[in-house]
C-alpha positions in Angstrom: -35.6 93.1 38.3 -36.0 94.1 34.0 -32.7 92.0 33.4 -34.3 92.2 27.0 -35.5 93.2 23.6 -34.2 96.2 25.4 -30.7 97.8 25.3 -28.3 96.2 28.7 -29.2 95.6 31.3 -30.0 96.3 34.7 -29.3 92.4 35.8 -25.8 93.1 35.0 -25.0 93.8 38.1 -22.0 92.4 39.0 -19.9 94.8 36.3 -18.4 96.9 37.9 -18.3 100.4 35.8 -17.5 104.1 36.8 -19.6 107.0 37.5 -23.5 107.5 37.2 -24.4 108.5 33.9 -27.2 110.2 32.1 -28.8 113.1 34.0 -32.4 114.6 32.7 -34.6 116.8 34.5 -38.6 116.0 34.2 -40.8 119.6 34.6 -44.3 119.1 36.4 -47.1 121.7 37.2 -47.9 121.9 40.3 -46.2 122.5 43.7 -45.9 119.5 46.2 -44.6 119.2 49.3 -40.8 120.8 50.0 -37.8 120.3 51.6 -36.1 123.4 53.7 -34.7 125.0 50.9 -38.6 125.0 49.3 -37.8 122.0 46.6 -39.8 119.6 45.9 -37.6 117.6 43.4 -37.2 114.2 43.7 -33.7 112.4 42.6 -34.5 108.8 41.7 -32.4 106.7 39.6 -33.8 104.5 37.0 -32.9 101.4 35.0 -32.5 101.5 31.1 -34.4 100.1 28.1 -37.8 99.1 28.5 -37.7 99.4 32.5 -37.1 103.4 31.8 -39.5 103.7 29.7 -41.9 102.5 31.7 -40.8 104.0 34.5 -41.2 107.7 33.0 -44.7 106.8 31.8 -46.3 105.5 34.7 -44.6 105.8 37.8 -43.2 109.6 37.6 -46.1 110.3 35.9 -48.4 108.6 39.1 -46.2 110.5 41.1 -46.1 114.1 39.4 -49.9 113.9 40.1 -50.0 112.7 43.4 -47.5 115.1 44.8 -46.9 117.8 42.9 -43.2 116.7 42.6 -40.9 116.7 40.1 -38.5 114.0 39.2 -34.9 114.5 38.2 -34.2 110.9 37.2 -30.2 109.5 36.8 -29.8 106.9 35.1 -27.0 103.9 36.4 -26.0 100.4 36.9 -26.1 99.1 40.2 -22.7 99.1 41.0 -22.5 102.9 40.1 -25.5 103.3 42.2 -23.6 102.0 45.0 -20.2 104.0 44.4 -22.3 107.4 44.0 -24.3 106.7 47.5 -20.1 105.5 49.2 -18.9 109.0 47.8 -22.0 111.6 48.8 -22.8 110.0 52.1 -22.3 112.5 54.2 -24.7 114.8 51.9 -26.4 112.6 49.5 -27.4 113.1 45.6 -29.6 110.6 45.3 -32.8 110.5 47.3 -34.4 107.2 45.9 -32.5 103.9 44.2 -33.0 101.0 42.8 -30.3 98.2 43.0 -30.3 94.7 42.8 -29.0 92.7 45.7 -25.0 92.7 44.7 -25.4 96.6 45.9 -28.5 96.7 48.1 -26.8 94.4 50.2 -23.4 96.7 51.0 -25.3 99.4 51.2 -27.3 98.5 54.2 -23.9 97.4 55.9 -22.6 100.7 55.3 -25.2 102.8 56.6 -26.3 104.5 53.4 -29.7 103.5 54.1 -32.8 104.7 55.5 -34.7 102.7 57.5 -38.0 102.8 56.4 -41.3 102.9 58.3 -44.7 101.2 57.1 -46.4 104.0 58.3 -45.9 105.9 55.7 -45.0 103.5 53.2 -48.8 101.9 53.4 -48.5 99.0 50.7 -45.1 97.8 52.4 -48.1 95.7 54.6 -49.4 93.6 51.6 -45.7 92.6 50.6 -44.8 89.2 50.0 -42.1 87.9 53.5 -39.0 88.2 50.8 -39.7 91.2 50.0 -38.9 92.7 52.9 -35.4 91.8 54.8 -35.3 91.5 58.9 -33.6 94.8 58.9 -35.9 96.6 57.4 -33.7 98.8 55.4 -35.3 99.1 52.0 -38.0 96.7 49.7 -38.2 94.3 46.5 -40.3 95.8 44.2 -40.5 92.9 41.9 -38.5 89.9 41.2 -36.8 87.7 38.4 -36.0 84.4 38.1 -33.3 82.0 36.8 -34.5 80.1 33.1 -33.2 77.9 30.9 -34.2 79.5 27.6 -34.8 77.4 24.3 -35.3 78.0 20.5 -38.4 76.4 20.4 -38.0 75.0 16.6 -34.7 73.5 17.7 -36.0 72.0 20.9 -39.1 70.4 20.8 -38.9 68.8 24.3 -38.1 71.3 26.9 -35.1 70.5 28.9 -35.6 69.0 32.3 -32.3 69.9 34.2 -29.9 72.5 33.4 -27.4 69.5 33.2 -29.4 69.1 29.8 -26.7 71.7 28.5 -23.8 69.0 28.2 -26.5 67.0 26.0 -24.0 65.8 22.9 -26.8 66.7 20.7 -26.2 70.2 21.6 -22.7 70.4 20.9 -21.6 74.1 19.1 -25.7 75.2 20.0 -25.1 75.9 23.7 -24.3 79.6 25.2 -23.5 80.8 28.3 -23.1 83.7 30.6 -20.0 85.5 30.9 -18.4 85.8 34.8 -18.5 89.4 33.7 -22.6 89.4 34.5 -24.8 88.7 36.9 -26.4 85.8 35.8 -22.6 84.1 34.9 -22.5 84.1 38.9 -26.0 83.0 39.6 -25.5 80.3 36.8 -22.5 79.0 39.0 -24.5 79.2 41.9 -27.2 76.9 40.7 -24.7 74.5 39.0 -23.2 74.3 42.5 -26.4 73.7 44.5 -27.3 70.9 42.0 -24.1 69.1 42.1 -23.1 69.6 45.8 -26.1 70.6 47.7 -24.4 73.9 48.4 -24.5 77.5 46.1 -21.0 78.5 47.4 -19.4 75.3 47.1 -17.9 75.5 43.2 -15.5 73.4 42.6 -17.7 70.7 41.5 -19.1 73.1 39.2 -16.0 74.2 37.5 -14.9 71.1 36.8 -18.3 70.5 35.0 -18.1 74.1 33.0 -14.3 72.7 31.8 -16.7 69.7 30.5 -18.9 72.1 29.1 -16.5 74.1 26.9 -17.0 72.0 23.7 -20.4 72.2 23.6 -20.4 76.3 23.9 -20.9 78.4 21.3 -19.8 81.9 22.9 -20.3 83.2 26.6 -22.8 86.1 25.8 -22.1 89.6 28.0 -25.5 91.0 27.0 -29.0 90.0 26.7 -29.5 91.8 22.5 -26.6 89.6 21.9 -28.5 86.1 23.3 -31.6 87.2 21.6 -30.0 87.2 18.0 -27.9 84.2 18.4 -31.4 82.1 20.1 -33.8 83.6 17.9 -31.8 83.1 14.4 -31.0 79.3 15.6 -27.8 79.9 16.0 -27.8 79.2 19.4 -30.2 76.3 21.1 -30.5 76.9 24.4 -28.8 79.4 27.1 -29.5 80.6 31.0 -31.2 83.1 30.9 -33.3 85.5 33.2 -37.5 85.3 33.1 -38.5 88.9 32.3 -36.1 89.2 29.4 -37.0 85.6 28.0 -40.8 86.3 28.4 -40.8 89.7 26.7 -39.6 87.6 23.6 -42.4 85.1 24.0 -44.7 88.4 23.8 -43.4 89.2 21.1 -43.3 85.8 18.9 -39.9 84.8 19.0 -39.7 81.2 18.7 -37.9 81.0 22.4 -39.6 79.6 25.2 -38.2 79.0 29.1 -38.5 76.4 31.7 -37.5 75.9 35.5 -36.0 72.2 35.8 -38.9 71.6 38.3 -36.4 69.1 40.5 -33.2 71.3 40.3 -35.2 74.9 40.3 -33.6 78.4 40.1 -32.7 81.1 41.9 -35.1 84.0 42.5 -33.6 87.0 42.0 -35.6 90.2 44.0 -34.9 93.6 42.4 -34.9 96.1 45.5 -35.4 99.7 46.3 -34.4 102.3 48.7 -33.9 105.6 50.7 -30.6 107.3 51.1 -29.9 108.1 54.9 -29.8 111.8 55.1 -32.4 112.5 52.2 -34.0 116.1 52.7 -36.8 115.1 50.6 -38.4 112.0 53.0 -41.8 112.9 52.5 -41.4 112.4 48.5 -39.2 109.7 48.8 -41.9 107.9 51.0 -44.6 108.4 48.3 -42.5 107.3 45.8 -41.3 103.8 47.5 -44.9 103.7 48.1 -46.1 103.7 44.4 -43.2 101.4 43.3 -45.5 99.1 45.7 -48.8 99.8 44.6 -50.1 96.3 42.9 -52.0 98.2 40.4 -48.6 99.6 38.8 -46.9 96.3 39.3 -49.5 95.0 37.9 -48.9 97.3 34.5 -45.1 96.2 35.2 -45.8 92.5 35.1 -48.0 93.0 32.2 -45.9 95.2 29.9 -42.3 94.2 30.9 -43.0 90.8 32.9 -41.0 91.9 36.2 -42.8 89.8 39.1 -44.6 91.5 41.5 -43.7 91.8 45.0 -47.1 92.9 46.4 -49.2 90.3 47.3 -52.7 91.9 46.1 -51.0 92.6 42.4 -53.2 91.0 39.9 -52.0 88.5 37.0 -53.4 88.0 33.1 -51.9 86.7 30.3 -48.3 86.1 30.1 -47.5 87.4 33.6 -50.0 85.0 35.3 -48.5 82.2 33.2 -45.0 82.6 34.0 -45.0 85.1 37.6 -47.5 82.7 39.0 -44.0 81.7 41.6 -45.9 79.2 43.8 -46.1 76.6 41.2 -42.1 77.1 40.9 -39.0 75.2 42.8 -37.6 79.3 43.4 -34.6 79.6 45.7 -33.6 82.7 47.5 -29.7 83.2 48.1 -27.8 84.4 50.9 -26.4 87.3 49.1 -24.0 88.1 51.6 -22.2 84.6 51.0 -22.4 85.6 47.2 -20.2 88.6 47.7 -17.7 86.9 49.5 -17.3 84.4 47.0 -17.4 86.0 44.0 -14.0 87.5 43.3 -13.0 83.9 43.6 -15.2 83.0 40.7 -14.4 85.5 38.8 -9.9 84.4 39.1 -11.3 80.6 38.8 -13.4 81.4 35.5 -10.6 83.5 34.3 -8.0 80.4 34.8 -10.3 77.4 33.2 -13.0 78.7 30.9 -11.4 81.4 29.0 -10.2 80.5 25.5 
């Protein structure tokens, strides 16, 4: 989902900020097909950085010439995604959105979205079975995964457990995430799960981060912020998330990533869908449908390493190396057990890890 060498973040998810920001109308030739009032805009939001440019270069542009359609594209966290689709419901502004699972999740409890059919969604059939939940409501259109990250001319031996972080030798190099982000909460999930058996079961886990407290450096809030401390040695090693870590790699930095292969990682899908009550179904449909397509995942995988959630996608260089999943200990979470948890988290990080 991409989570940097890229301004923050779509993998924040868990922060909870107001409003949807950052409105832009595209302009295409062509007339495509139209709702009743003879539109044929689309209103889509989009993720920032790297992910947004990408997505105005291939996919609208995919789209423009497929349909005829033109974009209006808003830009937004997921948790502003989720607040704008609560507050037009009953006559919705946006007609396609991406969210990770932290708003995906409530808004399919909440009736915002629209249940989608394969029939006209053709390349939901080649989709990987996690891709697509029982109900049916929306679709991962790629995925990310949970890493230890390393400064590779620090660490010459990659770790092999994230329990590596309490290492004495890594006293004052260690960083962590913040509660305030996503991947602070999926970093106490997988802490949990190691030491209990259980994501959702923490307390075994915060008593370990209290351990961990000399040995940290700073609790980052943003992924430009771990890239200068890893990549200037500052800062050793971190958890990270794969697509941001791996777009270093690409680009030389001396970082590299592993999955502990006995403890594993969460697998974190990023997930897109209709609102219920769209006027524009028809471009919405083609749209999902080219979010789906394996040869533009495959141009996703390949220029900003998201993982591909279609099946047929094909895999060279860095993206076959490290979206290759099957040769990974991935775990999927029950997100809905996240949620409920979370605010708890959040008071019990507040009350023993903050300085």
């Amino acid at each position: 989902m991409p989570w940097c060498g890229r301004p923050v973040s779509r993998r924040r998810y868990l922060q909870l900020a107001g409003g949807v920001i950052g409105l832009t109308i595209l302009a295409s030739a062509g007339a495509g097909a139209a709702d009743a009032e003879g539109s044929n805009e689309l209103v889509v939001t989009v993720n920032g950085g790297a992910f947004e440019k990408f997505t105005r270069a291939v996919i609208f542009t995919e789209f423009e010439k497929r349909t005829g359609g033109k974009i209006i594209a808003v830009t937004g966290l997921t948790m502003q995604v989720l607040a704008k689709l609560r507050a037009s419901r009953d006559n919705p502004t946006l007609d396609v959105f991406r969210m990770d699972p932290p708003g995906m999740v409530p808004a399919a409890r909440d009736g915002l979205l629209h249940k989608l059919d394969p029939a006209h969604i053709p390349n939901m059939s080649n989709l990987f079975p996690w891709a697509v939940p029982k109900s049916g409501d929306y679709v991962a259109d790629n995925s990310d995964y949970q890493v230890l990250a390393l400064n590779t001319k620090a660490i010459q031996t990659a770790p092999q457990t994230w329990l590596d972080l309490w290492k004495p030798e890594y006293k004052g190099r260690v960083i962590i995430p913040d509660i305030t982000t996503s991947h602070g909460i999926l970093f106490i999930a997988i802490l949990s799960k190691i030491l209990t058996g259980d994501f959702f079961n923490a307390d075994a886990a915060f008593e370990r981060l209290v351990v961990l407290k000399p040995n940290v450096l700073t609790y980052w809030t943003g992924h430009d912020q771990v890239i200068q401390l890893l990549t200037s040695g500052q800062a050793w090693l971190t958890p990270w998330i794969s697509d941001r870590a791996v777009y270093q790699v690409s680009v030389g930095a001396p970082i590299d990533i592993v999955v502990p292969a006995k403890d594993g990682a969460v697998f974190v899908p990023a997930n897109a869908g209709i609102s219920a009550g769209t006027k524009q179904l028809a471009l919405a449909e083609a749209y999902l449908n080219i979010l789906l397509d394996p040869d533009v995942q495959a141009q996703n995988a390949e220029q900003i390493f998201n993982g591909p959630s279609n099946r047929a996608t094909p895999l060279t260089g860095l993206a076959k190396k490290y979206y290759t999943i099957a040769d990974l200990n991935l775990m999927n979470l029950d997100w809905d057990k996240l949620l409920a948890v979370q605010s708890g988290w959040v008071d019990r990080w507040n009350r023993d890890m903050v300085r």
